[in-house]
C-alpha positions as CSV (number, residue, x, y, z in Angstrom):
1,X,-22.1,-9.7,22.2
2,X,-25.7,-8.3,22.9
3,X,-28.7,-10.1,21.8
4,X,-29.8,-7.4,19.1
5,X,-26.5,-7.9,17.6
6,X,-26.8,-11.4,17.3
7,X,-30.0,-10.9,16.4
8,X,-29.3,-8.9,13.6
9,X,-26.2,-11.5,12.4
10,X,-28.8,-14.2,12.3
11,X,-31.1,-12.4,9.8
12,X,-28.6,-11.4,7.9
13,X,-27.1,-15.2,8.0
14,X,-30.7,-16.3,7.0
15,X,-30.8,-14.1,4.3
16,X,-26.8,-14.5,2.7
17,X,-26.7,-18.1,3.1
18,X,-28.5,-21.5,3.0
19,X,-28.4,-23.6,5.7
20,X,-26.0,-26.0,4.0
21,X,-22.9,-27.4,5.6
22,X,-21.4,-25.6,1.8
23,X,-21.7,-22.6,3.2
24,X,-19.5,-22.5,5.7
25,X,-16.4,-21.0,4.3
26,X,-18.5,-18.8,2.4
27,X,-20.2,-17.2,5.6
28,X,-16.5,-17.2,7.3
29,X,-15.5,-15.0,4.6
30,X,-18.3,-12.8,5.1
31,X,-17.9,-12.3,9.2
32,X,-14.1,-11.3,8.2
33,X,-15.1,-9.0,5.6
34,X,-17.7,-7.7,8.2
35,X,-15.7,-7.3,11.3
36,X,-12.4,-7.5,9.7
37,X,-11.9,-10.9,12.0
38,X,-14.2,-13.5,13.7
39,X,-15.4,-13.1,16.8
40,X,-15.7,-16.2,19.0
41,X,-19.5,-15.2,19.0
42,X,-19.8,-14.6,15.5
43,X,-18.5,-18.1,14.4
44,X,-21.0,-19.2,17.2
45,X,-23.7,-17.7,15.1
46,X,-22.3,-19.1,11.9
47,X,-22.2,-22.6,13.2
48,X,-25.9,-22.5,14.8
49,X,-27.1,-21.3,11.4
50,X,-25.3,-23.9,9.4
51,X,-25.7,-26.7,12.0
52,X,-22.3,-27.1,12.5
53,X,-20.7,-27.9,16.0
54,X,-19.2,-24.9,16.8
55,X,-15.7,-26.8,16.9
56,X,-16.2,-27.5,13.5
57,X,-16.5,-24.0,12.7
58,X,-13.4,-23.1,14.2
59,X,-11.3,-25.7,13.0
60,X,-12.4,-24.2,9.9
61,X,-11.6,-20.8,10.8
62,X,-8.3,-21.7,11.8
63,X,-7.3,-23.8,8.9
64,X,-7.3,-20.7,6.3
65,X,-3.8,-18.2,6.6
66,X,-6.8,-15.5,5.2
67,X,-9.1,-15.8,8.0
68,X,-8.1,-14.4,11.4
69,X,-9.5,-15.5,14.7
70,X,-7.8,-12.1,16.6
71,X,-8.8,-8.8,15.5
72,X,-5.4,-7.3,13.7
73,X,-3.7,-4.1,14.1
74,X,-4.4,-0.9,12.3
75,X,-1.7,-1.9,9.6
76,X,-0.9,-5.9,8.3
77,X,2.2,-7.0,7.3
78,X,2.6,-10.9,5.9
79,X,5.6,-12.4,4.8
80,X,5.6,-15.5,2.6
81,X,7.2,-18.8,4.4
82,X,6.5,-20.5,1.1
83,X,10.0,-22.9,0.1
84,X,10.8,-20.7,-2.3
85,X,10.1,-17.5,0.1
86,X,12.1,-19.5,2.5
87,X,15.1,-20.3,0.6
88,X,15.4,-16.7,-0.8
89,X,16.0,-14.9,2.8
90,X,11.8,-15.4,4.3
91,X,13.1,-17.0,7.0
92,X,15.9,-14.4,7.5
93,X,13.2,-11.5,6.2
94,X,10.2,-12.8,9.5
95,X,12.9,-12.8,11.7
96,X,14.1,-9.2,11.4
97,X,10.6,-8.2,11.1
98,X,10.2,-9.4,14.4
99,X,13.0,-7.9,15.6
100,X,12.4,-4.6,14.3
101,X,8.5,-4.5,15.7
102,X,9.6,-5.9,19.0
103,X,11.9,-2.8,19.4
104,X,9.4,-0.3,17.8
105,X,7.1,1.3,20.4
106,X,4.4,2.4,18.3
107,X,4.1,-1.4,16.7
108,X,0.9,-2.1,18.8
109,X,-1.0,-1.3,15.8
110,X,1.0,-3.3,13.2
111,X,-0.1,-6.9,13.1
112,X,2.8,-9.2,12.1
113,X,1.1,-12.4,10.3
114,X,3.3,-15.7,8.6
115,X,1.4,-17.0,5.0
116,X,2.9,-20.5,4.0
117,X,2.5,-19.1,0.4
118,X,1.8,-16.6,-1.8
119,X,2.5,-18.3,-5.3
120,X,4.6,-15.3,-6.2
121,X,7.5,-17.9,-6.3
122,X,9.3,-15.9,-9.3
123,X,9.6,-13.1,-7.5
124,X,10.7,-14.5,-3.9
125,X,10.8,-13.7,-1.1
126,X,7.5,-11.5,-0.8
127,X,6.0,-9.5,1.9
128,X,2.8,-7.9,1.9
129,X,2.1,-4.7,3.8
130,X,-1.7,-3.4,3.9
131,X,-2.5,-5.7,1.1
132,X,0.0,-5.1,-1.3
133,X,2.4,-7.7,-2.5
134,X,6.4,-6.5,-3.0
135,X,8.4,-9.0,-4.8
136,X,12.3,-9.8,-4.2
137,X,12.1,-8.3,-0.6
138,X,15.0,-7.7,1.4
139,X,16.3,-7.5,4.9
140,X,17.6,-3.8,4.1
141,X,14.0,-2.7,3.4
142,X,12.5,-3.6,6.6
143,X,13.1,-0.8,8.7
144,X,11.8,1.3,5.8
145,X,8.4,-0.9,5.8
146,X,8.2,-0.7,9.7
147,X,8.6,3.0,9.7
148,X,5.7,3.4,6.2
149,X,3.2,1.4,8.5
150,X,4.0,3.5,12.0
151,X,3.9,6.9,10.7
């Protein structure tokens, strides 16, 4: 990324958050918010601003389901691998959302993401598409979802 851009992250780092290694997650959540990911560069930022090795920062980045380290499609779809999810068809419920994105042309813009869990256990499985949670998912419903998020 350009220097004025970085520039301009660092300010607003300076500003948002004291250099404390406590404020790490905290300024992670803020890039995503921001850029809607984290870019290698912005973490880079984060970690010079916070004194954190930069491996640091993205061990961190990339211990959080919530935080993504590639930018996602246009449309998000997350299904819970949770045990409970799992036992109640998740496994069965990723897999043919796989399927059914691999054979869909338009599915570059649909971002296909696993969360171990989404503590909706009483409900299970669950799926979330564009950030809204559906409980007692089935396999029957994913051609529906794929076809909501591609049109």
């Amino acid at each position: 990324m350009n220097r004025e851009v970085r520039n301009a992250l660092r300010t607003t780092l300076r500003q948002k958050f004291p250099r404390s290694r406590g404020q790490l997650l905290p300024a992670l959540h803020f890039l995503q918010h921001e850029y809607g990911h984290l870019p290698n560069w912005a973490m880079e930022v984060v970690g010079w601003h916070l004194g954190i090795p930069s491996s640091e920062v993205y061990g961190a980045a990339t211990s959080y389901t919530e935080l993504r380290i590639q930018k996602p499609g246009e449309h998000v779809i997350r299904v819970c691998t949770g045990l409970s999810c799992w036992l109640n068809g998740g496994r069965q419920l990723m897999a043919e959302t796989q399927a059914a994105l691999a054979n869909d042309s338009t599915n570059g813009n649909v971002t296909l993401e696993e969360t171990p869990c989404a503590y909706m256990c009483g409900v299970a499985p669950v799926v979330e598409v564009d950030g809204v949670w559906r409980g007692r998912a089935a396999v029957a419903q994913v051609s529906a979802i794929i076809e909501e998020v591609s049109s």
